[in-house]
VOGU-3710 file (C-alpha; in Angstrom, 3 decimals, decimal comma):
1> xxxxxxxxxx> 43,081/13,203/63,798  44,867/14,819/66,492  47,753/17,406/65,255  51,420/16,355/66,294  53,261/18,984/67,814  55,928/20,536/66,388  59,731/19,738/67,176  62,323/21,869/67,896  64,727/22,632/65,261  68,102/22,064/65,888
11> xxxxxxxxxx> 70,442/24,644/67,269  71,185/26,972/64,099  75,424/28,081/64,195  77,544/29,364/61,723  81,493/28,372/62,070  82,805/31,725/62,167  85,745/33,738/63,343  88,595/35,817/61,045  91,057/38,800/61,420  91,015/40,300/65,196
21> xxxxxxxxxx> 88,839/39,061/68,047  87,006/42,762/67,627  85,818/41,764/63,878  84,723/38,397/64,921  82,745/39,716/67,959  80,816/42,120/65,151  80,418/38,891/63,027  78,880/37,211/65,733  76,635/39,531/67,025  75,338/40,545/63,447
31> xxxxxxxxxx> 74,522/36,732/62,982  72,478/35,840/66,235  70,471/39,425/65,264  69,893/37,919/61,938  67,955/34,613/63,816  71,335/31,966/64,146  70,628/30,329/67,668  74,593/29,085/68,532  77,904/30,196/68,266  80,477/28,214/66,495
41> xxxxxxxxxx> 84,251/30,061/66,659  87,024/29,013/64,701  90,398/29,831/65,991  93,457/30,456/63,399  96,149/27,922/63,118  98,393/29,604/65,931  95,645/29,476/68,470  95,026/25,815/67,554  98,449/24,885/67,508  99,821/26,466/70,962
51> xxxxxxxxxx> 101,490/29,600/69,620  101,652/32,907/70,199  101,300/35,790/67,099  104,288/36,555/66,972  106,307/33,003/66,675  107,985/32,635/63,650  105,685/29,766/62,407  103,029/31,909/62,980  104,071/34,203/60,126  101,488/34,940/57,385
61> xxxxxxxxxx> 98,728/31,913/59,552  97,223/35,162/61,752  93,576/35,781/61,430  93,538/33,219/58,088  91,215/30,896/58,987  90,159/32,046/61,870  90,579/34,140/65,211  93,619/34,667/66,791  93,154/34,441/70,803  96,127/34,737/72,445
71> xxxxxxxxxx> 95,272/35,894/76,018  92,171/36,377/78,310  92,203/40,208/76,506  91,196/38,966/73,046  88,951/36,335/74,465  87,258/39,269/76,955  86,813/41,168/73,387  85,574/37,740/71,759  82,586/37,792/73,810  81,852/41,592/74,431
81> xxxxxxxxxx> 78,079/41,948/75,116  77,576/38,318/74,764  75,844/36,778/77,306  77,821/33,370/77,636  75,243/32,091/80,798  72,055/32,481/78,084  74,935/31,026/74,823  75,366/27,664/73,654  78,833/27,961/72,064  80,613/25,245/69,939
91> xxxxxxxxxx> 84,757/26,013/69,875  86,163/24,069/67,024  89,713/23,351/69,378  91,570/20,240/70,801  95,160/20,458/71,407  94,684/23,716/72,822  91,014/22,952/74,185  92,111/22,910/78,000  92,988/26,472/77,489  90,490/28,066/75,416
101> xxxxxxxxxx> 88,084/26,126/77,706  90,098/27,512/80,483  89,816/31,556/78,788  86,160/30,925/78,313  85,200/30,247/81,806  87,417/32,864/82,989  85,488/34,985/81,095  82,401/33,952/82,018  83,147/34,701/85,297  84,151/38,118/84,541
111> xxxxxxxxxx> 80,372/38,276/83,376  78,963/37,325/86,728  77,644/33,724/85,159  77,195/30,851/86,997  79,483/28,217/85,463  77,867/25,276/86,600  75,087/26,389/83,757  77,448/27,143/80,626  76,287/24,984/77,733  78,577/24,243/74,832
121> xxxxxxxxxx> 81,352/21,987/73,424  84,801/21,472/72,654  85,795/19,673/69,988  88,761/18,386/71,828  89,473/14,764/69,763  92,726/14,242/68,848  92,738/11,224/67,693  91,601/13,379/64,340  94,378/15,315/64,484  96,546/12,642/64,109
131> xxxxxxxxxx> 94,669/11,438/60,944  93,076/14,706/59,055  93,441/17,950/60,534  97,283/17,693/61,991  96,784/20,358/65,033  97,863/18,206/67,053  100,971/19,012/69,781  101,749/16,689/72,081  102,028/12,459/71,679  98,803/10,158/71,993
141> xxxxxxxxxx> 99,041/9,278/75,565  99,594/12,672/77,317  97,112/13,670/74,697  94,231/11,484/75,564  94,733/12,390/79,637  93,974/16,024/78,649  91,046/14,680/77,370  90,399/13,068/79,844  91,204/15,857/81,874  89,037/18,234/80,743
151> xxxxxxxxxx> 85,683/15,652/81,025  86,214/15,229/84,496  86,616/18,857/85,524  83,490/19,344/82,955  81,422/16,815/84,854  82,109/18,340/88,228  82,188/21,958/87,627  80,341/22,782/83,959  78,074/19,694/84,167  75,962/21,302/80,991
161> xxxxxxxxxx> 79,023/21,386/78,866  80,310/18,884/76,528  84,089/17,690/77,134  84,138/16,229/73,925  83,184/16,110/70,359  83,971/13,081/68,957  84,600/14,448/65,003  84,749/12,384/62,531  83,832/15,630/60,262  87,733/15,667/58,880
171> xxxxxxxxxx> 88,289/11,693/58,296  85,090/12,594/55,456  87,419/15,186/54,401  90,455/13,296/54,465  88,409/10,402/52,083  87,182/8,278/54,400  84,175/5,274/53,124  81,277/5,435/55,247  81,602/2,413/57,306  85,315/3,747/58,198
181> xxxxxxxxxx> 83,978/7,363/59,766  81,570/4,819/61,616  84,539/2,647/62,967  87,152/5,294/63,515  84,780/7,522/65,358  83,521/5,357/67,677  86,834/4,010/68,468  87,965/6,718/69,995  84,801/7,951/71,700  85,563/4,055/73,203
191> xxxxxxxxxx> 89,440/5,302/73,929  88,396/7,921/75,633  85,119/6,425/77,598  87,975/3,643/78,795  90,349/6,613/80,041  87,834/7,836/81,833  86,407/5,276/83,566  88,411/4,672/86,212  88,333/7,919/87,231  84,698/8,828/88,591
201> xxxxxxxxxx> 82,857/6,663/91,101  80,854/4,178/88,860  77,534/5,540/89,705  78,485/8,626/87,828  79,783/6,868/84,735  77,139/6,583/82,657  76,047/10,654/83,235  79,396/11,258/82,042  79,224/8,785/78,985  75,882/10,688/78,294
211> xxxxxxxxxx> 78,179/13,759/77,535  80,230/12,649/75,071  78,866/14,433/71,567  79,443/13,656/68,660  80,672/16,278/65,359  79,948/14,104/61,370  79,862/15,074/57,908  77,455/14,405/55,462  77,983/14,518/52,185  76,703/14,090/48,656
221> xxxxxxxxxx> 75,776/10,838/48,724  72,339/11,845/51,102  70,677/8,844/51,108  74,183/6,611/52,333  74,880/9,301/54,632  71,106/9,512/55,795  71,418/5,572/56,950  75,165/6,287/57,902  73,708/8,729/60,730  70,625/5,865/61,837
231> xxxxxxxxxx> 73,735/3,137/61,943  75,695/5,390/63,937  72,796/5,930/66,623  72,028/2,172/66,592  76,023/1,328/66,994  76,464/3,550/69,626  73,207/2,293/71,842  74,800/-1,071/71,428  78,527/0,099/72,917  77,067/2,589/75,464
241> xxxxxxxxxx> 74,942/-0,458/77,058  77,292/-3,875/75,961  80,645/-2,282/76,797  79,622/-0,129/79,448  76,858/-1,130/80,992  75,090/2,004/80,597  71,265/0,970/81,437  69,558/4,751/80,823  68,734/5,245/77,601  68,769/8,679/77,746
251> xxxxxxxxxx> 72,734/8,630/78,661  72,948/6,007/75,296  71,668/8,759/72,761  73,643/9,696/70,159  73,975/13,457/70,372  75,593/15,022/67,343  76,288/18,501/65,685  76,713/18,587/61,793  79,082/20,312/59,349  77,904/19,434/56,186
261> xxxxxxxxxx> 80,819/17,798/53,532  83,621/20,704/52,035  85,446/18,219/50,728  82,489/18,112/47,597  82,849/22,049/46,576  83,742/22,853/43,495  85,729/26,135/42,720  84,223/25,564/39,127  80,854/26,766/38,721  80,624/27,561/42,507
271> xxxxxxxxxx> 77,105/28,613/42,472  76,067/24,452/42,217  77,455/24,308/45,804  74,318/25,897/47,136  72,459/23,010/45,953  75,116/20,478/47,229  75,309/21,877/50,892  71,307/21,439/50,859  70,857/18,167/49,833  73,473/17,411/52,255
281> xxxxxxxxxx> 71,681/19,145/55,156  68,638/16,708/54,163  71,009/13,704/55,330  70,780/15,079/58,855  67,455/16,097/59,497  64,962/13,953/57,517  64,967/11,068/59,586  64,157/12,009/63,270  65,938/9,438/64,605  68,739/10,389/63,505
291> xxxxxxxxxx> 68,599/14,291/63,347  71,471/16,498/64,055  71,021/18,760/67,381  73,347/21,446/66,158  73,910/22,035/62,091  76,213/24,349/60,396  76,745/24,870/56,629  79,438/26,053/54,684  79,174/28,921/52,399  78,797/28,670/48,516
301> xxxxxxxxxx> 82,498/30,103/47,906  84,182/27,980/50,803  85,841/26,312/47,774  87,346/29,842/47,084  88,311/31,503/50,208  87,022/32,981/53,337  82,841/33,940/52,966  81,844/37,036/53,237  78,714/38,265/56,040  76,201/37,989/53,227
311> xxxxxxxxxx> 77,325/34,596/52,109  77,100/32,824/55,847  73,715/34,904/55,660  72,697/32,802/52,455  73,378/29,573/54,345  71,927/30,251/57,938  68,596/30,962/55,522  68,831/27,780/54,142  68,672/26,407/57,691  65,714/28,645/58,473
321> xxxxxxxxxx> 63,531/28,019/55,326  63,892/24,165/56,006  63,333/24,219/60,110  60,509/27,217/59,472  58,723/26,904/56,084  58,424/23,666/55,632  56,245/20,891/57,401  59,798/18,467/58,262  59,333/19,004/61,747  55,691/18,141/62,410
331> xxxxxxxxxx> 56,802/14,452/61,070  57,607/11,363/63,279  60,350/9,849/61,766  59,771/9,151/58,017  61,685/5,984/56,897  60,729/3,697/59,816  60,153/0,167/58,139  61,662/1,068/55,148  63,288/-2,008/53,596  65,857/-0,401/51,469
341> xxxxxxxxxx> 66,982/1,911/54,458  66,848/-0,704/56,977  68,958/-3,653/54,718  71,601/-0,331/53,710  71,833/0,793/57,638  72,463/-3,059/58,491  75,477/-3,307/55,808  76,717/0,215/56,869  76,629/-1,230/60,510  77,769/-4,725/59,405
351> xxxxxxxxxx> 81,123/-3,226/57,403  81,775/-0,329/60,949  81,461/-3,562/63,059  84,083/-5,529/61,508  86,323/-2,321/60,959  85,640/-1,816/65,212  86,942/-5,784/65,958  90,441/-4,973/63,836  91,199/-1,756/65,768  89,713/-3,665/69,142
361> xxxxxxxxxx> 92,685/-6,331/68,170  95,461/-3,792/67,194  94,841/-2,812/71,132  92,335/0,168/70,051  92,636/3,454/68,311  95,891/5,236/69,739  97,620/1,858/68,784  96,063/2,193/65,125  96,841/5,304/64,443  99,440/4,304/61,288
371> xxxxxxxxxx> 96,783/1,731/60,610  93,451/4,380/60,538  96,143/7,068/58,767  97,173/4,379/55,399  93,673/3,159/55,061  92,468/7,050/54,462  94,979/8,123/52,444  94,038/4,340/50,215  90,668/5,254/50,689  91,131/9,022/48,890
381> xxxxxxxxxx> 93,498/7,992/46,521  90,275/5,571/45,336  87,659/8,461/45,396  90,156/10,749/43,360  90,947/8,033/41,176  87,438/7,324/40,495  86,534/11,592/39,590  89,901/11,421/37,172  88,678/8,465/35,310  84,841/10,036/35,050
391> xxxxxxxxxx> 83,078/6,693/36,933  82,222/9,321/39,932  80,466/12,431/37,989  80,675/15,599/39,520  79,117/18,595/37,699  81,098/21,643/36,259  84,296/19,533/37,053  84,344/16,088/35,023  81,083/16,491/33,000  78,839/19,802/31,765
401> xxxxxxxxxx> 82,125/22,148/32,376  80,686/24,726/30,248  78,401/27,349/31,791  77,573/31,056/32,131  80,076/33,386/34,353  79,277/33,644/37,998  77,248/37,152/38,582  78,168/36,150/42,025  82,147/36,350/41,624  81,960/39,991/40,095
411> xxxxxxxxxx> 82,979/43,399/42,163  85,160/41,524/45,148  85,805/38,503/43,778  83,345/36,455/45,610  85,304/36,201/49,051  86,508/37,943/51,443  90,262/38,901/51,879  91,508/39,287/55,547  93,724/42,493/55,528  97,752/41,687/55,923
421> xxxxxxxxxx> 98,182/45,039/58,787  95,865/42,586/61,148  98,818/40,609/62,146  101,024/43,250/62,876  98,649/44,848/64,888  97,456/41,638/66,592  101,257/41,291/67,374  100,941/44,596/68,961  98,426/44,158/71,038  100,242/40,910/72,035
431> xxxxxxxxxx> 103,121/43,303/73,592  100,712/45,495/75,110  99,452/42,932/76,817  102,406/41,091/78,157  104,015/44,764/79,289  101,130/45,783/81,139  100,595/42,185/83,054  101,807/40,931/86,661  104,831/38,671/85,622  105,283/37,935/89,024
441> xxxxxxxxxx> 101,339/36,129/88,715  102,399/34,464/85,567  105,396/32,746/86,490  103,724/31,138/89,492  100,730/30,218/87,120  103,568/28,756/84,736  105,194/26,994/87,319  102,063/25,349/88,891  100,870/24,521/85,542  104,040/22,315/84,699
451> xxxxxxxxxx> 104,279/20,731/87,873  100,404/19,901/87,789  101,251/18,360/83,756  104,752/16,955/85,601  102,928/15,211/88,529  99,858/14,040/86,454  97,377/16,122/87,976  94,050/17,692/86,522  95,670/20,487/84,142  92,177/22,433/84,481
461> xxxxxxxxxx> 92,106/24,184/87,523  96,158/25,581/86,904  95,274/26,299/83,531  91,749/28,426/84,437  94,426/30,045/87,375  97,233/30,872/84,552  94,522/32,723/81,889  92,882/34,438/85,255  97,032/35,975/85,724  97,134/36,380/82,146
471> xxxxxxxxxx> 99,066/33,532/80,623  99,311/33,286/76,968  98,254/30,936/74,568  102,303/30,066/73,157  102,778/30,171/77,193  100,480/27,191/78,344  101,201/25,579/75,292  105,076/25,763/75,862  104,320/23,862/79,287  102,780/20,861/77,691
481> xxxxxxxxxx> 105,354/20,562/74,965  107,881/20,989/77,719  106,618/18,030/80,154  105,410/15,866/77,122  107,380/16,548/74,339  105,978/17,140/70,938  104,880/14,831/68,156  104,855/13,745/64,356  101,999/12,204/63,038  102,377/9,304/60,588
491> xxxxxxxxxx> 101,846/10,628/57,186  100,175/7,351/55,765  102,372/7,584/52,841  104,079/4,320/52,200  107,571/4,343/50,274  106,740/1,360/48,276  104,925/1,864/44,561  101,076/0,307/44,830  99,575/-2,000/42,532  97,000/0,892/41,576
501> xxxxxxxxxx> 99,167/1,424/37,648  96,723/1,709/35,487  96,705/4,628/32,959  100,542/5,530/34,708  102,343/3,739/31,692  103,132/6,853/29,435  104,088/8,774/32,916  106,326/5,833/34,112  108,231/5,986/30,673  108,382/9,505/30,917
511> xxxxxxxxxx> 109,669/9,661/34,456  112,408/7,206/33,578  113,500/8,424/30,351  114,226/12,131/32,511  115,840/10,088/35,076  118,194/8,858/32,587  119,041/11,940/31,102  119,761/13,778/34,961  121,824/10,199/36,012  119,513/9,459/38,724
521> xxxxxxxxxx> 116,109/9,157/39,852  114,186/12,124/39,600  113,613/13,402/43,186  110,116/15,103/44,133  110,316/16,985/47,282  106,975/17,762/48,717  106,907/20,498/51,205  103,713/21,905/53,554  105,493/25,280/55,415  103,522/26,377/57,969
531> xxxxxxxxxx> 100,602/25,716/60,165  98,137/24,293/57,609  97,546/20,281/58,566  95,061/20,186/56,029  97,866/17,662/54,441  95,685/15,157/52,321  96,341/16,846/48,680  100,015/16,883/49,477  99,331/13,295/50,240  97,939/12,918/47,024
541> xxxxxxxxxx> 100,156/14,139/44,928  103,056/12,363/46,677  101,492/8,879/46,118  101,020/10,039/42,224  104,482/11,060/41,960  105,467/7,607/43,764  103,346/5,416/41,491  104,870/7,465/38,804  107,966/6,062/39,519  109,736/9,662/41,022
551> xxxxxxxxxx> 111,815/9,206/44,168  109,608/11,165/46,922  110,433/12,900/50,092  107,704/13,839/51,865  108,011/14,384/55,770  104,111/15,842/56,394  103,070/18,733/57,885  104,435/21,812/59,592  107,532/22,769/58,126  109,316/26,098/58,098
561> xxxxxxxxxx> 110,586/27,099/54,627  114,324/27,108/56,100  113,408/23,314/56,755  111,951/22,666/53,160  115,016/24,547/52,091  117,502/22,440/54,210  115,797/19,578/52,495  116,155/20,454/49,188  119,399/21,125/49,341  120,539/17,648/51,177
571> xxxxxxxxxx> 117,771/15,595/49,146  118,994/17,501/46,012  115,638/17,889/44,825  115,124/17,959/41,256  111,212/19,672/41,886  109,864/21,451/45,250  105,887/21,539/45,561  104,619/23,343/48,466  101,327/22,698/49,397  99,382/26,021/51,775
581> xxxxxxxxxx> 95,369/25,588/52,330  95,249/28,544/54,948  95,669/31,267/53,130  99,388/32,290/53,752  100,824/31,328/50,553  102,315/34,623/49,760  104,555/35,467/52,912  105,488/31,715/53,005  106,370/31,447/49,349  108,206/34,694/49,431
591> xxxxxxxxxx> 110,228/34,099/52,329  111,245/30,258/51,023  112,074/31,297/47,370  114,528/34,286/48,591  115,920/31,438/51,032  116,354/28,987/48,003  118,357/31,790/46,166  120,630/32,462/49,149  121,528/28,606/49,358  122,370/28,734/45,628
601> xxxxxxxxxx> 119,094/26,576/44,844  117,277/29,149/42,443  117,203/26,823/39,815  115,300/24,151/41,081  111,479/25,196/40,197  109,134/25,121/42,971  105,492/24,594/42,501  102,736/25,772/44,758  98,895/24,244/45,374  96,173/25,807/47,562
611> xxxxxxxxxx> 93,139/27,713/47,950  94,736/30,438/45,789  92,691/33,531/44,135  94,032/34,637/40,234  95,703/37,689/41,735  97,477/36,034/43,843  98,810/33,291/41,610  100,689/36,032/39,686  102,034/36,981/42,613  103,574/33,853/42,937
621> xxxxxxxxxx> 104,598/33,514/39,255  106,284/37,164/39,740  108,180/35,185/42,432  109,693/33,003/40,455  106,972/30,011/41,373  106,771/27,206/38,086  103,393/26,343/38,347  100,372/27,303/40,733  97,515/25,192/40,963  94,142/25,227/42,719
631> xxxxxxxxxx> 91,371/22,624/42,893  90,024/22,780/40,009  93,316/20,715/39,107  91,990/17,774/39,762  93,579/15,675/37,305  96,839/14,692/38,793  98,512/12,997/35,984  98,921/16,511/34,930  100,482/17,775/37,678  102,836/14,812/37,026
641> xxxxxxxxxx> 103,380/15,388/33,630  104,347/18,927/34,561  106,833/17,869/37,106  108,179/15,682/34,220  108,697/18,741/32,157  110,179/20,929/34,918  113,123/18,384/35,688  114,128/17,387/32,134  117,583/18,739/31,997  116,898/18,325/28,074
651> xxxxx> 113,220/19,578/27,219  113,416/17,744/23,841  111,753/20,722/21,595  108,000/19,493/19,840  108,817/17,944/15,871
//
């Protein structure tokens, strides 16, 4: 028997990036010594949203969740002694993706690399946005023609790089089924094929539709999500060559990076999440045929807060141990013929197909955007539903919570806590920058940019000019908001009550017996101040409250607290709940409770949920916060119940 030779393992990245572009260029470096083969940067939320350090709704979001690039200065530092001609580097970015794209190349330049072989992707899908992640800026239309944009200067210029990353990573995360993170991911890799079309000679289509990549989730579920990632190579072989002709089968192969599911970690008992983020990484590289190219894993304490070096360490050796140890890759494809994965990749493909033909007849996925947005927000309202009542069992949460104390959480708390000075000084370099600048250079590069976004023009080669004069991010950003306008994605909440009642009788009772007693319905306002999009729990619990019976006001995501305040005051809000994911709880509670005292509303209670450590949470009591909950509250109908309790002008006292 003649040995197989061995495969290459997939590209090995950690998503990475926190405080100052300095700190993550140690990160970085430390991790490709220690073996990881990619780089995969996340930006904070001002960077991803267009805005500059220092803008108001950047207050408290710097550095959080990632690293704040504001010029071509912080991306220069980004990349110190990292030779981007011999990188492959992933940038988790799309409204702002032109730019960063732009900074990167400039930078590369700077180098002395020949752009023409950068390798690397942008994430650069906003049809996401829209529906999960909600870092979005402009409307769909202008939105999709920077796409667009981008691929076409890619396929001329950085013909190695990928435009886009289709991700359907966050509709996972937002509660999408299986067969809907099929459907809604292809339909807008097809949106965006169809913009593009018409714009390259039609010999060179099908190079360019072999360029679109592709970003999924995996999660718990391994075996589902194994067949998930064989329907999704099948169903994309069959649009490549039936809708567009493509005959090459090497320009119809599903190319994909992973980031295994967050959505499943558990701040209870966080240790069990190493075991979760494996089994998910075995969804994407058992079967051959469908095995990631790029795969990054979250850390253990994700669920918790930012992970420390040592814990992205842990998972890049989970990576290595699997690609290195074992015997996976010396294996053609190992479920070939398999009945039960063959019938279970036909349904998955069966139940994406029929999805595909109701967007196709809504006119395609910018025109379903409300449609795509409801049917997630259904779709995790089932899943949580299903966890409450016990039918989906999920260890240390619902079932076996008792256990032994974390060894892992002791000395600093398990995470790692990004200093508060880093903004200021981030701020300050920020001045520096702009003082020491050509302003002459960067009003020209402002003014081409908006006419070349004004005139419909390629907005890549004025946007690589503007971060060569030294344009900031807020800057470009400004442009595009200016000649498009900005947008407000549908929050898939619907006003009406839904049939899903059961086990809500004793709340319903509840609710209506307070709204008696205050003489009119018991208003809820839910609030999400500023840059986090990460908007489905504030979803959540506004459906809850509204199948509860509450009145709700819930106007989605990006909010300053003057604006929650404004609301409270002209909703007259019996109940505020704030909802903050990034990080920034504490300078965005602060500020809105000393706002709510100065409008004379410091006796409505306000309740806060987030990623929120103990210390903090006292924080926020010694504010003057109600109630602070984290995830390990999953059982909503006691957040409800509280809410109940807060409003009742008349807290009857216990017989």
């Amino acid at each position: 028997m003649t040995e197989q030779k061995k495969d290459r393992p997939w590209l090995i990245r950690t998503y990475a990036g926190h405080s100052t572009a300095e700190a993550s260029n140690a990160l970085y470096r430390s991790n490709l010594a220690k073996g990881q083969t990619g780089l995969s940067v996340a930006f904070d939320l001002p960077t991803q949203t267009g805005y500059d350090s220092d803008h108001i709704l950047s207050r408290g979001e710097v550095g959080k969740v990632g690293v704040p690039v504001s010029h071509l200065g912080d991306m220069r530092m980004l990349f110190r002694d990292i030779p981007l001609d011999q990188m492959n580097t992933s940038m988790t970015i799309n409204a702002t993706a032109p730019w960063l794209l732009s900074l990167y190349i400039a930078v590369a330049e700077e180098q002395g690399a020949d752009i023409s072989k950068l390798q690397g992707t942008v994430q650069n899908d906003l049809i996401k946005e829209y529906l999960s992640r909600g870092t979005y800026i402009c409307p769909p239309a202008p939105s999709l023609k920077m796409i667009a944009d981008v691929a076409e200067y890619c396929y001329t210029n950085v013909p190695k790089w990928n435009p886009m990353n289709v991700c359907s990573y966050h509709l996972q995360e937002a509660g999408a089924t299986p067969e809907q993170e099929l459907a809604f991911a292809l339909a807008t890799a097809t949106a965006v094929l169809d913009q593009l079309r018409p714009r390259v000679d039609e010999k060179d289509f099908p190079a360019l539709v072999g360029r679109i990549s592709f970003f999924v989730n995996a999660g718990i579920r391994f075996v589902t999500e194994m067949c998930k990632m064989r329907a999704f190579v099948d169903l994309w072989d069959e649009i490549c060559e039936k809708r567009y002709g493509v005959t090459d089968p090497k320009y119809r192969r599903f190319r994909y990076g992973v980031q295994v599911n967050s959505l499943g970690l558990t701040e209870q008992q966080p240790e069990n999440n190493v075991y979760r983020i494996l089994i998910e990484m075995l969804a994407v590289t058992l079967s051959k045929k469908a095995r990631a190219r790029a795969v990054q894993l979250p850390a253990w304490n994700e669920a918790l807060g930012l992970p420390r070096p040592w814990d992205q360490q842990w998972s890049m050796r989970m990576q290595q141990i699997l690609a290195y140890e074992t015997d996976l890759l010396e294996f053609d494809d190992l479920f070939d013929g398999n009945p039960a994965v063959d019938a279970k990749v036909e349904e998955l493909k069966e139940g994406a197909r029929a999805e595909l033909a109701l967007l196709d007849g809504m006119g395609g996925a910018i025109d379903a955007i409300d449609y795509m947005k409801g049917r997630l927000v259904e779709s995790n309202s089932d899943r949580l539903g299903r966890i409450e009542a016990g039918e989906t069992v999920v260890v240390g949460v619902n079932k076996w919570q008792q256990g032994e104390p974390s060894p892992l959480m002791t000395g600093d708390g398990g995470i790692m806590v990004v200093d508060p000075a880093v903004e200021a000084e981030q701020i300050d370099r920020l001045n520096a920058w702009r003082a020491e600048r050509d302003e002459a250079a960067v009003k020209a590069a402002l003014a081409d940019l908006r006419a070349a976004a004004a005139e419909g023009r390629n907005v890549m080669p004025a946007s690589v000019a503007a971060a060569k004069a030294g344009v900031t991010t807020g800057e470009w950003a400004a442009q595009m908001r200016a000649v498009h306008g900005e947008y407000r994605g549908p929050t898939g909440v619907a006003k009406g009550q839904s049939n899903k009642t059961e086990g809500l009788d004793d709340l319903r009772n509840a609710v209506d017996a307070v709204s008696d007693r205050l003489g009119r319905r018991l208003k809820f306002l839910v609030g999400k101040p500023g840059l986090d999009g990460h908007s489905n729990g504030a979803e959540q619990i506004a459906v809850r409250a509204r199948d509860c019976g509450m009145d709700i006001a819930y106007e989605g995501i990006r909010l300053t607290p003057s604006e929650i305040v404004s609301a409270a005051q002209a909703d007259e809000a019996h109940v505020v709940g704030l909802s903050i994911l990034s990080g920034s709880h504490i300078p965005l509670v602060e500020d809105l409770m000393k706002q709510m005292r100065e409008a004379s509303l410091g006796h409505i209670p306000v309740i806060v949920g987030g990623i929120i450590p103990d210390d903090d949470a006292a924080r926020l009591t010694a504010m003057g916060v109600a109630r602070v909950y984290t995830p390990k509250d999953f059982e909503l109908n006691m957040i409800m119940q509280d809410i109940v309790t807060l409003a009742d002008p008349e807290p009857v006292a216990a017989e």
